[in-house]
C-alpha positions as CSV (number, residue, x, y, z in Angstrom):
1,X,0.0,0.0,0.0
2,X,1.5,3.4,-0.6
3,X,2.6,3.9,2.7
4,X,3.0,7.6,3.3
5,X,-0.2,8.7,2.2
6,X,-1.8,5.9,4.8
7,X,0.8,7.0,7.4
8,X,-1.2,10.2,7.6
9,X,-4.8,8.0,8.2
10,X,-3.5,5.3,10.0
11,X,-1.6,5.4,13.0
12,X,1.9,3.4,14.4
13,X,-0.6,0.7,15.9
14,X,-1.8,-0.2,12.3
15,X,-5.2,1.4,13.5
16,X,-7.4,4.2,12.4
17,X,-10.3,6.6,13.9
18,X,-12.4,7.7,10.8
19,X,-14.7,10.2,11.3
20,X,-16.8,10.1,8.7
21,X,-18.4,13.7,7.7
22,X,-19.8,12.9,4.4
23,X,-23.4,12.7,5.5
24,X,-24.3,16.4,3.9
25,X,-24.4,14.9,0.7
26,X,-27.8,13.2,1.4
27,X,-29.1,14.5,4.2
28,X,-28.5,18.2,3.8
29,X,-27.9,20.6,7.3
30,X,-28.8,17.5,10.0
31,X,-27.8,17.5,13.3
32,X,-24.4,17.8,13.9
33,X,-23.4,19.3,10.6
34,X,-25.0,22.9,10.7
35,X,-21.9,24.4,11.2
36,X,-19.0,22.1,9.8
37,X,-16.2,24.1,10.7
38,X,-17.3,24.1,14.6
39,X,-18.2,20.1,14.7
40,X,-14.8,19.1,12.9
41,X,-12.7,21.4,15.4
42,X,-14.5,19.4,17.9
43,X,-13.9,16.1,16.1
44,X,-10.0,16.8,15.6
45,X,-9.4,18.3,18.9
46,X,-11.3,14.8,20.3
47,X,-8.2,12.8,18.4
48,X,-9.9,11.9,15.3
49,X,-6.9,10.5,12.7
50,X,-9.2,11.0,9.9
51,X,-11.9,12.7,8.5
52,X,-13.8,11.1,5.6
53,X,-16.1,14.0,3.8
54,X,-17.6,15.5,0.6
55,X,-15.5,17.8,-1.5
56,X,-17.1,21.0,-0.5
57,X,-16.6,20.3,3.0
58,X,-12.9,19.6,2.2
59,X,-12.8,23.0,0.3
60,X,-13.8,25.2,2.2
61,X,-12.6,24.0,5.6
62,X,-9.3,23.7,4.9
63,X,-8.0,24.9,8.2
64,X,-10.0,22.7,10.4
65,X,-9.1,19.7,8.4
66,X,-5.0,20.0,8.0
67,X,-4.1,18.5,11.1
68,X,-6.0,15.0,10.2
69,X,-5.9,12.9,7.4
70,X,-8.6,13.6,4.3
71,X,-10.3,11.2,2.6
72,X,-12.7,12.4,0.2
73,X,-16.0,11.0,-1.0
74,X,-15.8,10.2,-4.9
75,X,-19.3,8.6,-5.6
76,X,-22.9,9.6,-4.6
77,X,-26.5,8.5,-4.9
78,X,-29.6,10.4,-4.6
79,X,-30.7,12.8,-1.6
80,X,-33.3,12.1,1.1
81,X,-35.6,14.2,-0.9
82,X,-36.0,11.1,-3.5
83,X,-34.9,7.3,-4.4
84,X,-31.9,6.0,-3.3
85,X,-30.3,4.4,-6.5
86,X,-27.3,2.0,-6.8
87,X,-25.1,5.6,-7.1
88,X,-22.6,6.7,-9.1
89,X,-18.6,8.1,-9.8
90,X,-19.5,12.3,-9.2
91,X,-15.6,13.4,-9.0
92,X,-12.5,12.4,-10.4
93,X,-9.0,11.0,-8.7
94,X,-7.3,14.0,-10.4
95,X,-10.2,16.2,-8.5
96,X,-9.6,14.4,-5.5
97,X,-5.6,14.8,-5.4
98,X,-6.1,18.7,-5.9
99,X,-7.9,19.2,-3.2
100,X,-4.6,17.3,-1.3
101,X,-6.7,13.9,-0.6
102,X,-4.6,11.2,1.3
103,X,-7.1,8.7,0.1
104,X,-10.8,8.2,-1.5
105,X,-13.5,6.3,-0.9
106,X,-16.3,4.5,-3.0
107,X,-19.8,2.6,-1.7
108,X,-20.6,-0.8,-3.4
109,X,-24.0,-2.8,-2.1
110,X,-23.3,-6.8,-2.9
111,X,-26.7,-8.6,-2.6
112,X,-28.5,-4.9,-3.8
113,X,-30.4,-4.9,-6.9
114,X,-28.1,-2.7,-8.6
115,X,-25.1,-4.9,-7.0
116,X,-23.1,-5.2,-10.7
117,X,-23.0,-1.6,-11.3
118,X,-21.4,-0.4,-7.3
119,X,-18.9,-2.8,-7.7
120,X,-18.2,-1.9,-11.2
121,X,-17.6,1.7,-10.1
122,X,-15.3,1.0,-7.3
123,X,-13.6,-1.2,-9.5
124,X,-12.9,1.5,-12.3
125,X,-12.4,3.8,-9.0
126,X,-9.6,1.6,-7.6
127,X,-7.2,1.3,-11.1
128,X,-7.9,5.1,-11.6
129,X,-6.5,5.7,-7.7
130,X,-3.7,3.4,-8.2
131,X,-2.7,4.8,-10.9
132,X,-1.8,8.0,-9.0
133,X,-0.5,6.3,-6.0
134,X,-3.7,7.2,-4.0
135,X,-5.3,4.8,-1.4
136,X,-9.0,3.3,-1.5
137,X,-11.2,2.6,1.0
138,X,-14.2,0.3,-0.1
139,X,-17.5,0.8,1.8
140,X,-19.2,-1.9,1.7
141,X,-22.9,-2.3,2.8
142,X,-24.6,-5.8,2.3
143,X,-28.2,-5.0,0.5
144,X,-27.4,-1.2,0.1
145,X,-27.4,1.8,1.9
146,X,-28.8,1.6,5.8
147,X,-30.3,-1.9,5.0
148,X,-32.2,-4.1,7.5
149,X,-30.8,-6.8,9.6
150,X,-31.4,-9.7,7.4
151,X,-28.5,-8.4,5.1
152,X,-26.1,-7.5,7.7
153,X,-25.3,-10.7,9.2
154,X,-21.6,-12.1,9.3
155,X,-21.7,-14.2,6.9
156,X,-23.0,-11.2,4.0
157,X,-20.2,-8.8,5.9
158,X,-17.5,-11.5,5.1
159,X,-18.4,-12.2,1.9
160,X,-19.0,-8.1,0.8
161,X,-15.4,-7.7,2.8
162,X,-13.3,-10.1,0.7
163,X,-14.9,-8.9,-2.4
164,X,-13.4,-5.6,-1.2
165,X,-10.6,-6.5,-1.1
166,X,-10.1,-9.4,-3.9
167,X,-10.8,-5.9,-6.1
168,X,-7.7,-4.1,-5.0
169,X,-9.3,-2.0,-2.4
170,X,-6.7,-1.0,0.3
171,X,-8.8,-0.9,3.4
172,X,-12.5,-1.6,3.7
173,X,-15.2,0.1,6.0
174,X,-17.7,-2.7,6.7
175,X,-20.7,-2.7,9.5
176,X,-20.3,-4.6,12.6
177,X,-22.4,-8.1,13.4
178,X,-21.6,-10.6,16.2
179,X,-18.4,-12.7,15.2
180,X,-16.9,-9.9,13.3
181,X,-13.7,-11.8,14.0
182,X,-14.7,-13.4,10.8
183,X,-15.0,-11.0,8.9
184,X,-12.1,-9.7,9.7
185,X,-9.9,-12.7,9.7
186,X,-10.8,-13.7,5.9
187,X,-10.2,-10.2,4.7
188,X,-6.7,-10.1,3.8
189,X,-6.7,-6.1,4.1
190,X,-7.3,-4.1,7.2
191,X,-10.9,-3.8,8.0
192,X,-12.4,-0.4,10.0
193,X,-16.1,-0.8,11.8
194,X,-19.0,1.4,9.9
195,X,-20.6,3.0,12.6
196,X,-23.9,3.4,10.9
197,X,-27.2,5.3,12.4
198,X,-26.7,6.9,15.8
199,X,-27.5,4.6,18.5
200,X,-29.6,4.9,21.3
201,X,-27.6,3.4,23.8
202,X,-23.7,4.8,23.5
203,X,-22.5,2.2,25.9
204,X,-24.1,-0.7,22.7
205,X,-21.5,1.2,20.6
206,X,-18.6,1.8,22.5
207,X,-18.8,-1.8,23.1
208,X,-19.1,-3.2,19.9
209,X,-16.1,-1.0,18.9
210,X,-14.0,-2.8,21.5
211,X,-15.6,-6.2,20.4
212,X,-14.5,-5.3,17.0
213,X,-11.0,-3.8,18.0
214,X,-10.6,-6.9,20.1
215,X,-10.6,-9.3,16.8
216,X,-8.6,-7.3,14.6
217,X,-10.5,-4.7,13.5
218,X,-7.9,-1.9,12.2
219,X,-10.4,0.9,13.9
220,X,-13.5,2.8,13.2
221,X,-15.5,5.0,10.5
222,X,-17.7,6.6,12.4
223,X,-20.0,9.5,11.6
224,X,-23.4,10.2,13.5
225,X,-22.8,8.6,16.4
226,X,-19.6,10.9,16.6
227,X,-21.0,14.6,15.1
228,X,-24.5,13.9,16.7
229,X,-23.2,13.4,20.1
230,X,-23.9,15.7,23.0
231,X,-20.4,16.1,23.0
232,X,-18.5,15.2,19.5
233,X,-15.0,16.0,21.0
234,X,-15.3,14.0,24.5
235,X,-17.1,11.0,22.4
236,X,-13.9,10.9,19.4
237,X,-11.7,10.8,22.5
238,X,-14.1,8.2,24.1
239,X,-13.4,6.1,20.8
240,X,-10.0,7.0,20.4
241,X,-9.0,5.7,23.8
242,X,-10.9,2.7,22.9
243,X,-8.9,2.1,19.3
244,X,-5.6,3.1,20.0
245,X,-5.1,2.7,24.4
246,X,-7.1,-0.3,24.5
247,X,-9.1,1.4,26.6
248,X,-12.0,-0.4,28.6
249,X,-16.0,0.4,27.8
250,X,-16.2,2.0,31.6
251,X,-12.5,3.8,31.2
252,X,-14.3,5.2,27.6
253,X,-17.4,5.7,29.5
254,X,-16.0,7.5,32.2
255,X,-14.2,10.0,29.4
256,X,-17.4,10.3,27.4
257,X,-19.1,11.6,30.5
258,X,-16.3,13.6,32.2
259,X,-16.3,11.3,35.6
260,X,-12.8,10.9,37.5
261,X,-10.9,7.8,36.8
């Protein structure tokens, strides 16, 4: 993998906290992302090593953005407004690298109805990267977009995950199920938890990030249960202790909510 610009994603420990601050692209000004600039300072300042987001975002909040590492969001779909389709390539590598990308990202949806297409794009995505030396991470989500439990079992997770990476991906962002040590352990590239919609219970996710840490997972991607939380910066460093001090659910708990150790 081309090493330096991962160096600036992933830390020493192999091991990555994504925030991922793409969300704008379909669901306009939510919660959280009223004011970008104020939410990523926040998200940074927590010890995010990453921050996954749309081009305009990277654009314009330059600033906020240059101590982390940027990956940038090449593909899209439709908006909340309308349909979600099986999406499509909206920006170019050499679009990407201007804007000083350290890697990209692309969606594919194996066992969605439009299945052939996603994985055609982050196929065509993944030679065009390479060909620049740039780094891609494959999001994969089994039946599409926010699908139901019946597609995010395991057993879809480690199949979507292999395809990943048996395309050339160089990391993949996959959501978490019980015995994600699977999943993990027959993907031969690094695999980071998808965070998904913001839970109701933050304990539920803080332990299923250390459950997935625990097995191998290389870290996080994590967007509204990060940005939408009461306090973005206390929960990234609630996560980050988590992924990269091996931190305990209470010892992130206890940071989340400000008690003493």
């Amino acid at each position: 993998m081309p090493s330096r610009r991962l160096n600036r994603i992933f830390r020493r420990d192999g091991r990555a906290l994504i925030a991922a601050f793409d969300h704008g692209l379909i669901d306009g000004p939510i919660k959280g992302l009223e004011h970008p600039g104020e939410t990523l300072s926040r998200i940074v300042a927590g010890g995010a090593d990453a921050v996954l987001t749309s081009f305009g975002v990277a654009a314009r909040y330059v600033d906020e953005l240059a101590p982390v590492g940027l990956i940038l969001r090449l593909d899209g779909g439709g908006t909340k407004l309308g349909k979600m389709g099986p999406g499509a390539q909206f920006h170019t590598v050499e679009a990407a690298l201007r804007l000083g990308a350290d890697a990209v990202v692309v969606s594919a949806f194996p066992g969605a109805l439009h299945e052939e297409a996603t994985l055609h794009t982050l196929a065509t995505v993944i030679d065009e990267a390479h060909a620049w030396g740039l780094p891609v991470m494959a999001e994969m989500q089994p039946g599409g977009f926010d699908s139901g439990p019946e597609f995010t079992t395991a057993e879809n997770i480690t199949l979507s995950a292999r395809v990943a990476a048996e395309l050339g991906a160089d990391w993949v962002k996959a959501p978490y199920a019980p015995d994600y040590g699977r999943v993990v352990s027959a993907c031969y590239v690094p695999v980071v938890m998808l965070g998904g919609a913001k839970k109701n219970s933050e304990r539920t996710m803080l332990e299923n990030i250390k459950a997935a840490i625990e097995v191998g997972g290389a870290g996080v991607a994590i967007g509204r249960n990060i940005f939408q939380a009461d306090d973005p910066q206390r929960m990234a460093a609630a996560v980050s202790a988590i992924v990269h001090g091996n931190a305990s659910v209470d010892e992130a708990m206890r940071i989340l909510t400000g008690a003493p150790a």
